[in-house]
TIFIMAR-384168 format. One record per atom (N, C-alpha, C, O): residue in one letter; atom name; x, y, z. Coordinates in steps of 0.02 Angstrom, whole numbers, always signed. Atoms other than C-alpha are relative to their C-alpha. Last residue first. Layout:
// residues N
+------+------+--------+--------+--------+
! type ! atom !      x !      y !      z !
+------+------+--------+--------+--------+
!    A !   CA !      X !      Y !      Z !
...
+------+------+--------+--------+--------+
//
This chain:
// residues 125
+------+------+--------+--------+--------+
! type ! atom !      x !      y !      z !
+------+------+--------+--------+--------+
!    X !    N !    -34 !    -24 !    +45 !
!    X !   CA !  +1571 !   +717 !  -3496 !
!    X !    C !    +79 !    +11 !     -2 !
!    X !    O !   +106 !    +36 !    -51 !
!    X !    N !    -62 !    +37 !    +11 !
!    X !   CA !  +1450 !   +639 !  -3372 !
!    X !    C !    +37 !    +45 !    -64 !
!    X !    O !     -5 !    +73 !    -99 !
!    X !    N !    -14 !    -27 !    +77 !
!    X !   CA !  +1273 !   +721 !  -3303 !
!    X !    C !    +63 !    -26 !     +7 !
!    X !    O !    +83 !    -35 !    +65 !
!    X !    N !    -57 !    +24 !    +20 !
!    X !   CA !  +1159 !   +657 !  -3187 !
!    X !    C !    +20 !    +23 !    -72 !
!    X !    O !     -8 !    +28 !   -126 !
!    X !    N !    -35 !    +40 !    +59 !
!    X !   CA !  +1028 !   +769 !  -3161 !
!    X !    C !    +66 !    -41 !    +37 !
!    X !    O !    +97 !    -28 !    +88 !
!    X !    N !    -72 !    -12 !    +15 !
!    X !   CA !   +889 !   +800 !  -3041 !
!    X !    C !    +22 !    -46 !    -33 !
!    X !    O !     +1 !   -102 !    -45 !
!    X !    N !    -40 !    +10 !    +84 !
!    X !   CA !   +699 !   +795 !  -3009 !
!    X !    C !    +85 !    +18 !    +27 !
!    X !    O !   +102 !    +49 !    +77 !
!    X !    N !    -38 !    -58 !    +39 !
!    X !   CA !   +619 !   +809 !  -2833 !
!    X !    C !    +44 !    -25 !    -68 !
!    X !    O !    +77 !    -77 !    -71 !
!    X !    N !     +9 !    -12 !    +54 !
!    X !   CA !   +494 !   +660 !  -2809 !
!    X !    C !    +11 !    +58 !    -21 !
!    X !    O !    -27 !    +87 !    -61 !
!    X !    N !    +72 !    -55 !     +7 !
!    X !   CA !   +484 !   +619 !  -2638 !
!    X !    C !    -23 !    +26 !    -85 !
!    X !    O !    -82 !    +38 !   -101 !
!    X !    N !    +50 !    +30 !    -30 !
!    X !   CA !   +596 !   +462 !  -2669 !
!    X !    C !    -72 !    +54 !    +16 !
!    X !    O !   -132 !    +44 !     +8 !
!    X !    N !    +17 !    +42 !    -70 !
!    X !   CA !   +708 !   +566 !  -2768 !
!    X !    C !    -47 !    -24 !    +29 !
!    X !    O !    -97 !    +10 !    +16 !
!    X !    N !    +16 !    -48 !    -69 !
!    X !   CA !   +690 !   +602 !  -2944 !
!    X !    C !     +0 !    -42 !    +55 !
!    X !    O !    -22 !   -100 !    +62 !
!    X !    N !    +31 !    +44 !    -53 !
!    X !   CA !   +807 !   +543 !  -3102 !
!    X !    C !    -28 !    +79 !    +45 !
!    X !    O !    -12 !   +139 !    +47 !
!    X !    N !    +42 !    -22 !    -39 !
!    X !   CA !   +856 !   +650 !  -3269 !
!    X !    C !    -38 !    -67 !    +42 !
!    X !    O !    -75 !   -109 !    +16 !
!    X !    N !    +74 !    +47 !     +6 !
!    X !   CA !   +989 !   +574 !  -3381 !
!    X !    C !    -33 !    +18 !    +60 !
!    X !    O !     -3 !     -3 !   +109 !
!    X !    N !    +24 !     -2 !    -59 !
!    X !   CA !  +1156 !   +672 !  -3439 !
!    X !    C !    -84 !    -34 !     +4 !
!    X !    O !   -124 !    -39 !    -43 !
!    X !    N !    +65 !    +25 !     -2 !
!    X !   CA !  +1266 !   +659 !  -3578 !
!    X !    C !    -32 !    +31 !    +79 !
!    X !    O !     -2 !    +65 !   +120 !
!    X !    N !    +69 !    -18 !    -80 !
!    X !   CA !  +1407 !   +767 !  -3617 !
!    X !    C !    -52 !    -40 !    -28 !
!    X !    O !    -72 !    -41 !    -86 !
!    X !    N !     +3 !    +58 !    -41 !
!    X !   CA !  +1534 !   +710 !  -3755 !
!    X !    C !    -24 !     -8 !    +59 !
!    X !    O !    -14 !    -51 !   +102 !
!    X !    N !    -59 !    +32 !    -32 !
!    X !   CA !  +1491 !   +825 !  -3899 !
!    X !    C !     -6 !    -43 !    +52 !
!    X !    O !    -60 !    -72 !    +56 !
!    X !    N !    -68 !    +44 !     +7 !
!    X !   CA !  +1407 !   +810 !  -4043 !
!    X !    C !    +37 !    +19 !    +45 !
!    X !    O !    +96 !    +13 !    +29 !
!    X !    N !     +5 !    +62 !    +49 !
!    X !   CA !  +1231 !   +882 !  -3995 !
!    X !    C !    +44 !    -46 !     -6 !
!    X !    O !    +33 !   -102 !    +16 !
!    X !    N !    -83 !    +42 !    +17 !
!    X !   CA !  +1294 !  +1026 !  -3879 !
!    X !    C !    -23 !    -80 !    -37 !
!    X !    O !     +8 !   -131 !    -20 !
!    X !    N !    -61 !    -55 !     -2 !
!    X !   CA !  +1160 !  +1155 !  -3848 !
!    X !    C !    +44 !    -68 !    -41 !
!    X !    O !    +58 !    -75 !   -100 !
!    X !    N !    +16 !    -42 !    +81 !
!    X !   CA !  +1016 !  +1015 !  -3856 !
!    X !    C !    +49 !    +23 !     -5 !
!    X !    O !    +87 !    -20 !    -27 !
!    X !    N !    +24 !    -54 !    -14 !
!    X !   CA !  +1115 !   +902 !  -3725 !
!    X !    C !    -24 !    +38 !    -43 !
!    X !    O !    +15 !    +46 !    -89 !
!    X !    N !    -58 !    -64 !    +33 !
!    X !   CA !  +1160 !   +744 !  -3777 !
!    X !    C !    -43 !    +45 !    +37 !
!    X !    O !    -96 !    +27 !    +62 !
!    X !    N !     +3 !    -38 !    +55 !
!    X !   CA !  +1039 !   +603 !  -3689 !
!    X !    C !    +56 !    +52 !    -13 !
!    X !    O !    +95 !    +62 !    +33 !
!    X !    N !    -79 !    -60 !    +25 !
!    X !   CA !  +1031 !   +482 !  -3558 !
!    X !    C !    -19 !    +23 !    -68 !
!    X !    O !    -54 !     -8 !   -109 !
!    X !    N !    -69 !    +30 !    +12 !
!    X !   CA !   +858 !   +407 !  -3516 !
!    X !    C !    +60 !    +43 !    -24 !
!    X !    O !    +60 !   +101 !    -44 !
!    X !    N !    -15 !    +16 !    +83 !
!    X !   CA !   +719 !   +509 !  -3432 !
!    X !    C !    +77 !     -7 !    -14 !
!    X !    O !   +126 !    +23 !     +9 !
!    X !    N !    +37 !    -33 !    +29 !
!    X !   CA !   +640 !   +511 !  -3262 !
!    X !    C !    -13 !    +14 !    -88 !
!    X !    O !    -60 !    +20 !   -127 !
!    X !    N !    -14 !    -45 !    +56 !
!    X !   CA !   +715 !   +379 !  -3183 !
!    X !    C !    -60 !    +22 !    -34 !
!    X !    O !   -112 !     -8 !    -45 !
!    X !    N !    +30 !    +32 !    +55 !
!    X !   CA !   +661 !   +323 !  -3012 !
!    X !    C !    +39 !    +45 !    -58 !
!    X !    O !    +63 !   +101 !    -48 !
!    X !    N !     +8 !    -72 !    +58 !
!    X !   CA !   +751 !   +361 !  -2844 !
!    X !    C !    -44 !    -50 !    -65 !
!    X !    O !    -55 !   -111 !    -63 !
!    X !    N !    +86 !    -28 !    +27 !
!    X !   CA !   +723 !   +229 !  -2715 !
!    X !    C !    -14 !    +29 !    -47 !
!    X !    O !    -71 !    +29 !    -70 !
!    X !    N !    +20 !    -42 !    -85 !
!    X !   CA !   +908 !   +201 !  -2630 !
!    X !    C !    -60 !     +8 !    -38 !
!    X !    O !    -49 !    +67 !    -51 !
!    X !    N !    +11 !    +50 !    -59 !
!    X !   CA !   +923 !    +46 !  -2778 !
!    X !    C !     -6 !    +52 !    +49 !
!    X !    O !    -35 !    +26 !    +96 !
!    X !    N !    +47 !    +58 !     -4 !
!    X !   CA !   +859 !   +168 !  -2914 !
!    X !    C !    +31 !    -56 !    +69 !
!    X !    O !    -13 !    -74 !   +108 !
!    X !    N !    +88 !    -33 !     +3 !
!    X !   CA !   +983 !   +313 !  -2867 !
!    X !    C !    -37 !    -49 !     -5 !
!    X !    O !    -41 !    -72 !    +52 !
!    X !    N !    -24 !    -14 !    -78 !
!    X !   CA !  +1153 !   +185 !  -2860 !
!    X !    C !    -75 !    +33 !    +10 !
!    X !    O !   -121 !     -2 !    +29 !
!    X !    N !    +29 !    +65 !    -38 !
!    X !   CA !  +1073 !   +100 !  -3028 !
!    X !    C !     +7 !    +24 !    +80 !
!    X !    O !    -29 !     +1 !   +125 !
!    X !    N !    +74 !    +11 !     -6 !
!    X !   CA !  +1091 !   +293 !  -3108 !
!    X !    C !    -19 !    -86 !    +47 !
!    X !    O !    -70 !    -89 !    +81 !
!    X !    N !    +63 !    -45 !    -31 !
!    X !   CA !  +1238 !   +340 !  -3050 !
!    X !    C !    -52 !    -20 !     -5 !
!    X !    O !    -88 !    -25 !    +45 !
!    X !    N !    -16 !    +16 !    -65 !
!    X !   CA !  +1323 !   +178 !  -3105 !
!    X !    C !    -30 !    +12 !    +26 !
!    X !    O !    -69 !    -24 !    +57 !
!    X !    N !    +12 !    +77 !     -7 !
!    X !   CA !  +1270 !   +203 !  -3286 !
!    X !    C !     -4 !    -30 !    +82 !
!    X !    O !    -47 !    -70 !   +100 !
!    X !    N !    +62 !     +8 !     -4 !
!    X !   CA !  +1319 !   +365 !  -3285 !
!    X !    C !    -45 !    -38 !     +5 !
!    X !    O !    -99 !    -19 !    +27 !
!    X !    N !    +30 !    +39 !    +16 !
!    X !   CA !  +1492 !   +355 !  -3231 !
!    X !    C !    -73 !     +7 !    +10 !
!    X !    O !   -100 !     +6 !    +66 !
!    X !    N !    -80 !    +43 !    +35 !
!    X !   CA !  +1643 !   +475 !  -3185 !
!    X !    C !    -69 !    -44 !    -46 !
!    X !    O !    -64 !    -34 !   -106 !
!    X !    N !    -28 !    +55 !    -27 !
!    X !   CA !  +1484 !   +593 !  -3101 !
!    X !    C !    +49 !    -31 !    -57 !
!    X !    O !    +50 !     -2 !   -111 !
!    X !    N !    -56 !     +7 !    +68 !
!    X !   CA !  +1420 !   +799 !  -3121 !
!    X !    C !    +48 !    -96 !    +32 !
!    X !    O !    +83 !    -98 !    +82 !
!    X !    N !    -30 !    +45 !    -32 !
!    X !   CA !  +1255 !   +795 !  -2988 !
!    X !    C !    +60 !     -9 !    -70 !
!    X !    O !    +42 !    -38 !   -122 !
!    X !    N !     -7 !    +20 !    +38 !
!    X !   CA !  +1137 !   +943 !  -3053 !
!    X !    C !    +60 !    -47 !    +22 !
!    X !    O !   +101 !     -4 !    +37 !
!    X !    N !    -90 !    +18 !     +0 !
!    X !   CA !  +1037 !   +990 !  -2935 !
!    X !    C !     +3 !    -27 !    -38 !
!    X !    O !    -45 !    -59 !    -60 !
!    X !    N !    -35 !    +61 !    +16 !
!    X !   CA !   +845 !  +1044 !  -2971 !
!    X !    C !    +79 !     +1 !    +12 !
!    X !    O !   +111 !    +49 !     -9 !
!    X !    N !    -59 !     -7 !     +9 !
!    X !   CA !   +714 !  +1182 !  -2930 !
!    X !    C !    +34 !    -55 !     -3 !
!    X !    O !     -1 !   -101 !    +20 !
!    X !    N !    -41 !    -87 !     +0 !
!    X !   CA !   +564 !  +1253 !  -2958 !
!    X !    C !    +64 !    -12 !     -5 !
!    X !    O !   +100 !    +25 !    -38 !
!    X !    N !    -92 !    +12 !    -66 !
!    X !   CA !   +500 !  +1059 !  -3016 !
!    X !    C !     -8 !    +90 !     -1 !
!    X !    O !    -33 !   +126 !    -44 !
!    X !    N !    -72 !    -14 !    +41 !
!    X !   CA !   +316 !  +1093 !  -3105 !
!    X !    C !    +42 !    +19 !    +51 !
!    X !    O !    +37 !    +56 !   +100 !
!    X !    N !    -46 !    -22 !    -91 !
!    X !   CA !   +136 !  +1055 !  -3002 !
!    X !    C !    +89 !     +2 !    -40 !
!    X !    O !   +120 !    -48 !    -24 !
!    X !    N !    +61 !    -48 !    -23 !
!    X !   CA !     +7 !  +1055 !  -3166 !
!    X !    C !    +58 !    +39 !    +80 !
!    X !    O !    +64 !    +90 !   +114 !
!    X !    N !    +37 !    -11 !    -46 !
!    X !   CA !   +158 !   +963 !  -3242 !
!    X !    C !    -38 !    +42 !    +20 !
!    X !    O !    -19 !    +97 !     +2 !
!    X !    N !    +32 !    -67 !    +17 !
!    X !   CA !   +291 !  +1008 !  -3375 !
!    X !    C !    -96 !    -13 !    +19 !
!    X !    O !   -144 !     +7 !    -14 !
!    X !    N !    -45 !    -48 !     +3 !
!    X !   CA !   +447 !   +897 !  -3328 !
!    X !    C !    -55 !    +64 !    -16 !
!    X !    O !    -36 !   +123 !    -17 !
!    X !    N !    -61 !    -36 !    +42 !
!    X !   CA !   +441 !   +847 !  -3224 !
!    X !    C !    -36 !    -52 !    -57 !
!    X !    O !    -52 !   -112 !    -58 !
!    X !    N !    -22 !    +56 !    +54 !
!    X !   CA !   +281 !   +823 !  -3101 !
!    X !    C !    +52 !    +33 !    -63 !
!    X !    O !    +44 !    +89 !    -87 !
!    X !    N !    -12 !     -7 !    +97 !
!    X !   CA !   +351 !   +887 !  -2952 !
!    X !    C !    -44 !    -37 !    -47 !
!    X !    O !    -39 !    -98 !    -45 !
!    X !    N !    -61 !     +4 !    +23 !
!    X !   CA !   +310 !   +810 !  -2774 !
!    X !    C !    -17 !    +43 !    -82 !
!    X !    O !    -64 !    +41 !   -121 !
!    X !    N !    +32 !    +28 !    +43 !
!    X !   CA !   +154 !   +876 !  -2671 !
!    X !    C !    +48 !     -9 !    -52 !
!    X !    O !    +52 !    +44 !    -84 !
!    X !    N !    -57 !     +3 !    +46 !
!    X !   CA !   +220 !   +905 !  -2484 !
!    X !    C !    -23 !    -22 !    -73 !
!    X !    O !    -36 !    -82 !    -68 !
!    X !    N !    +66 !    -23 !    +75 !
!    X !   CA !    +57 !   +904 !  -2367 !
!    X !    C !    +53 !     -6 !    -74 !
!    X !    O !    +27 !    -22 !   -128 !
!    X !    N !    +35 !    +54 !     +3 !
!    X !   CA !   +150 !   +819 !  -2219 !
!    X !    C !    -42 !    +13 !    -50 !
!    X !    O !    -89 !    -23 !    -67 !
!    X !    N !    +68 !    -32 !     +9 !
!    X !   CA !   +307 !   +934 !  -2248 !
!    X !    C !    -51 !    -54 !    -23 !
!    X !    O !    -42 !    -89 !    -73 !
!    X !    N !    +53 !    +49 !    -26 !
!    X !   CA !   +463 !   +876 !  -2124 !
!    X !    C !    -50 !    +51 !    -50 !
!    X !    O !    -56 !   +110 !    -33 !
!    X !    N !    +53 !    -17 !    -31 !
!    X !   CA !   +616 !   +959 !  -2194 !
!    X !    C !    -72 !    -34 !     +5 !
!    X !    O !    -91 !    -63 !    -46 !
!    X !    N !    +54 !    +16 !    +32 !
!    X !   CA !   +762 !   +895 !  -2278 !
!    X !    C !    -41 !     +9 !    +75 !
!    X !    O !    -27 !    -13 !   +131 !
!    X !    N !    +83 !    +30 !    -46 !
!    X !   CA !   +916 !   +958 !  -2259 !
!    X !    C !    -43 !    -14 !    -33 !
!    X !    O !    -45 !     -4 !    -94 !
!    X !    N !    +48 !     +0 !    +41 !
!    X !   CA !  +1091 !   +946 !  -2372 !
!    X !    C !    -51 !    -18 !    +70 !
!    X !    O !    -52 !    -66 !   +108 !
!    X !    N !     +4 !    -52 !    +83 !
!    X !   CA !  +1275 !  +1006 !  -2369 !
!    X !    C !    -86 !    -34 !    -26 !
!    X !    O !   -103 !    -37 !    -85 !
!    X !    N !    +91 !    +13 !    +18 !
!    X !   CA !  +1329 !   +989 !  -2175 !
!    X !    C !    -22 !    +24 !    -67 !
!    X !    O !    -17 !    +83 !    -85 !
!    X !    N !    +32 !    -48 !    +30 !
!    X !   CA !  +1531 !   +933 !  -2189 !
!    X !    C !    -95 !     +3 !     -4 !
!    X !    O !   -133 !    -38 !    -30 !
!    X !    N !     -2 !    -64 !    -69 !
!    X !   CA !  +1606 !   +817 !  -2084 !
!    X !    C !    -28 !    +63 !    -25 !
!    X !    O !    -34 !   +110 !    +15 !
!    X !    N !    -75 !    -11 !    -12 !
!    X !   CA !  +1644 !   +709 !  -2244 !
!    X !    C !     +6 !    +51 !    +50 !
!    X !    O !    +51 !    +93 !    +52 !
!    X !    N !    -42 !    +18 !    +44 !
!    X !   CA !  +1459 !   +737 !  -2299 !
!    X !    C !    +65 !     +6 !    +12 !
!    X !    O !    +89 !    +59 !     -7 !
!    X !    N !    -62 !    -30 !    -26 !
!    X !   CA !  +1321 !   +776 !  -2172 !
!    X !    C !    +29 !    -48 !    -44 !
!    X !    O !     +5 !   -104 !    -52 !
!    X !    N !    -31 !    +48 !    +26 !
!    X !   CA !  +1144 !   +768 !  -2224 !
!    X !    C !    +81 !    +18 !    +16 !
!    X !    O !    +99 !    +76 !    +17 !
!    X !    N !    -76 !    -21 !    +14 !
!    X !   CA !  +1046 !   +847 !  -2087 !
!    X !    C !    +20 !    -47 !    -37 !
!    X !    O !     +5 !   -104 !    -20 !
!    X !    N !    -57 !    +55 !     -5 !
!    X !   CA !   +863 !   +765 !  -2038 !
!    X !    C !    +46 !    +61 !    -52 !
!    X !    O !    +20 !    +97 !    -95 !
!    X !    N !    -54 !    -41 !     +6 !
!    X !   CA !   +720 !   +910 !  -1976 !
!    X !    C !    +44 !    -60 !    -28 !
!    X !    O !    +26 !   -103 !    +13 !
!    X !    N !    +37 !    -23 !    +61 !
!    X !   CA !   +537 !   +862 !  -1919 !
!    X !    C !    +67 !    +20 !    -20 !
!    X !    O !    +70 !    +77 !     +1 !
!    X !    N !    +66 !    +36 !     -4 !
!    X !   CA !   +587 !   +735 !  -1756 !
!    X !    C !    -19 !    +23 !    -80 !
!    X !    O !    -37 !    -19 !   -120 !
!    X !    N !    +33 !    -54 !    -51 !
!    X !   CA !   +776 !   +784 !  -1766 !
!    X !    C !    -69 !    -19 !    -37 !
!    X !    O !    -72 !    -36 !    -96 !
!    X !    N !    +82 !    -36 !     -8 !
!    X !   CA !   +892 !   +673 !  -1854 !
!    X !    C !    -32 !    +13 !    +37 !
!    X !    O !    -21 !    -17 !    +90 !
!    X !    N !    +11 !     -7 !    -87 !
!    X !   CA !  +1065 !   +651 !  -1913 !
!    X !    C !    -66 !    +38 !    +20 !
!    X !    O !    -86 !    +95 !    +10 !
!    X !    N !    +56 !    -43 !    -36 !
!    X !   CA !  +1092 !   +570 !  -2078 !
!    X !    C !     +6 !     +9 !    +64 !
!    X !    O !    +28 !    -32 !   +103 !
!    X !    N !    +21 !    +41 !    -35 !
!    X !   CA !  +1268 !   +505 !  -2152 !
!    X !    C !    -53 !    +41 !    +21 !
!    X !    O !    -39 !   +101 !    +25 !
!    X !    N !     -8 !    -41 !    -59 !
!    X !   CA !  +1361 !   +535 !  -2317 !
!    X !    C !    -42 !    -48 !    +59 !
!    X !    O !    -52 !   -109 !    +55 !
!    X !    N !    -37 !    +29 !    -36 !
!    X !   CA !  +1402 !   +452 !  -2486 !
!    X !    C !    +28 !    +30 !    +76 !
!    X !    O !    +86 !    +39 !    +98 !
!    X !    N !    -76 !    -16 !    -15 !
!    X !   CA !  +1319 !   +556 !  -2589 !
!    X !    C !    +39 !    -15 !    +31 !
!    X !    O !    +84 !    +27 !    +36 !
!    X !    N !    -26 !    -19 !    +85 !
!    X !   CA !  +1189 !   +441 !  -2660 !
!    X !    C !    +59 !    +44 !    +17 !
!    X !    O !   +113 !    +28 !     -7 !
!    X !    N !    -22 !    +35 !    +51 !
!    X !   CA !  +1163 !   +356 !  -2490 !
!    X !    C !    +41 !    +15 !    -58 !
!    X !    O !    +95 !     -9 !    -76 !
!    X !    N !    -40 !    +37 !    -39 !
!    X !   CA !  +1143 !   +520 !  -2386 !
!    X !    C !    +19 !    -61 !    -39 !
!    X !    O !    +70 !    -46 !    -71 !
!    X !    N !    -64 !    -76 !    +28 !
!    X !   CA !  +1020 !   +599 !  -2520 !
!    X !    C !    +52 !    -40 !    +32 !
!    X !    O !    +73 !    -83 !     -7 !
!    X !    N !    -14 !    +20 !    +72 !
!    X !   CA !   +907 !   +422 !  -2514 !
!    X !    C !    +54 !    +45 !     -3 !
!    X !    O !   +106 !    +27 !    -30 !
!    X !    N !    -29 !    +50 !     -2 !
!    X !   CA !   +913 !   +407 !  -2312 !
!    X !    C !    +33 !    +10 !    -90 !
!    X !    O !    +91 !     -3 !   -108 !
!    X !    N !    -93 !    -32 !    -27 !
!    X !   CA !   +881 !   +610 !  -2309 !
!    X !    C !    +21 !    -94 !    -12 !
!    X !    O !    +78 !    -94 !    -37 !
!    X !    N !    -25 !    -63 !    +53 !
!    X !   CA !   +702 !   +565 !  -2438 !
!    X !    C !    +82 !    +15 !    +46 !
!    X !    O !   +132 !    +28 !    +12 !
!    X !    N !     -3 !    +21 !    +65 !
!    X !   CA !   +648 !   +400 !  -2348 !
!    X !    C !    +35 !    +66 !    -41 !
!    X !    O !    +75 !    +49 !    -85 !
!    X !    N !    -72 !    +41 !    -29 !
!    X !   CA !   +672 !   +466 !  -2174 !
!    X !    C !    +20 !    -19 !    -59 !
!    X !    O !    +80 !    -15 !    -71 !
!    X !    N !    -64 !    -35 !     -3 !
!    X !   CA !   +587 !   +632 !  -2214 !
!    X !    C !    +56 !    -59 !    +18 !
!    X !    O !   +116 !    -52 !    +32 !
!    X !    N !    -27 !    +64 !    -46 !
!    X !   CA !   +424 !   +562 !  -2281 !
!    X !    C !    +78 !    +19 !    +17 !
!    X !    O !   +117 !    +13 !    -31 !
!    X !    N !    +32 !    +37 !    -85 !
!    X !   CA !   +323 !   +691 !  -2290 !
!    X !    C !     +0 !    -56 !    +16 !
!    X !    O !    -35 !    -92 !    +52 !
!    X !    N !    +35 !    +62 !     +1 !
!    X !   CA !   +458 !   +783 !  -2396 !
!    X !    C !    -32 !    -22 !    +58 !
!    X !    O !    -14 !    -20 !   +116 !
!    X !    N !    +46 !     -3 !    -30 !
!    X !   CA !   +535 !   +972 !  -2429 !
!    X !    C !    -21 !    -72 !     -3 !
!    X !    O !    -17 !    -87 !    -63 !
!    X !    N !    +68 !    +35 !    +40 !
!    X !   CA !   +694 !   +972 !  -2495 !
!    X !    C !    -46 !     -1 !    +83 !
!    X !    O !    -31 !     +0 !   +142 !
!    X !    N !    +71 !    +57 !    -22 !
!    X !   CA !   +834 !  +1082 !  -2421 !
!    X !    C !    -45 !    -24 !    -27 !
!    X !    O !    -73 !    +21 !    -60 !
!    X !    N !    +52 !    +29 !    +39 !
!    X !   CA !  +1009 !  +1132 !  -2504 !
!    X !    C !    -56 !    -29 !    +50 !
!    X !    O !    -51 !    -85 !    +75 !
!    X !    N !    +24 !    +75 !    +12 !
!    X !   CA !  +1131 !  +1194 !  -2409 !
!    X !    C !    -63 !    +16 !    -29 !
!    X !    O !    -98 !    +66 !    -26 !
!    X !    N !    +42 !     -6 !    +56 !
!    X !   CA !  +1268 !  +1358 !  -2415 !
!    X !    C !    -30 !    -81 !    -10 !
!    X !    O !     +3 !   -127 !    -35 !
!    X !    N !    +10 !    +82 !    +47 !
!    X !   CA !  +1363 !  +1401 !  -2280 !
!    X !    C !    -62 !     +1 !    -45 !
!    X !    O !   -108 !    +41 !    -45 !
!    X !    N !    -84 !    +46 !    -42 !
!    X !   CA !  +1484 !  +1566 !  -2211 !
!    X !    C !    -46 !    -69 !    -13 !
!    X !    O !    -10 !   -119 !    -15 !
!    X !    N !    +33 !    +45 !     -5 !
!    X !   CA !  +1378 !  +1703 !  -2312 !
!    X !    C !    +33 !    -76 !    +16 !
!    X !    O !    +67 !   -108 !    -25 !
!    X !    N !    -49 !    +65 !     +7 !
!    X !   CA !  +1483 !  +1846 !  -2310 !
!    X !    C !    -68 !    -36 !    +21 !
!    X !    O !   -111 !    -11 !    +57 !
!    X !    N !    +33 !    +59 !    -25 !
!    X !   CA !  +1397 !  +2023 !  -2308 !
!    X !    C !    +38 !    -62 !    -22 !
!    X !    O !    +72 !    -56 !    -72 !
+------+------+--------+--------+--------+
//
């Protein structure tokens, strides 16, 4: 078996607000279908988002409704990442930190969620 692509979908019931924010932050473009928007990246399709009008976001980190799942976004600048996320909508979730595992070394990373309110990292090192 070969598996010829591999995307990521979020669920949101607001689907313009949630593919506008992904599209922004990775520096791509939306293409949209009434319940359906495509994130397309350098001609590449690497993220949907699906129309759900009941959709009940995460609470992260240990919520009655708990994330299943999260990306982890590896960037040059954490600082950056994070104002780029807050001006498309995102919110931070929690400020940069070491990683338990690795205390002294030079990984940080700081937990934001998208406008629907999926969790993910920024991480730098």
């Amino acid at each position: 078996m070969k598996i010829s692509r591999r995307v990521v979908v979020f669920d949101a019931s607001d689907i313009e607000a949630e593919s506008s924010f992904w599209a922004g932050l990775l520096g791509g473009t939306v293409h949209r279908d009434d319940e359906w928007h495509s994130i397309v990246v350098d001609g590449e399709w690497v993220m949907g988002v699906q129309l759900a009008p009941n959709h009940v976001a995460p609470d992260w980190p240990t919520g009655p409704q708990q994330q299943q799942v999260h990306i982890d976004l590896h960037v040059d600048d954490l600082a950056a990442a994070g104002r780029r996320a807050t001006e498309l909508g995102g919110r931070q979730l929690q400020a940069p930190r070491r990683p338990a595992d690795n205390p002294d070394g030079d990984e940080m990373y700081a937990v934001y969620a998208s406008p629907a309110g999926h969790p993910f990292c920024f991480g730098v090192h």
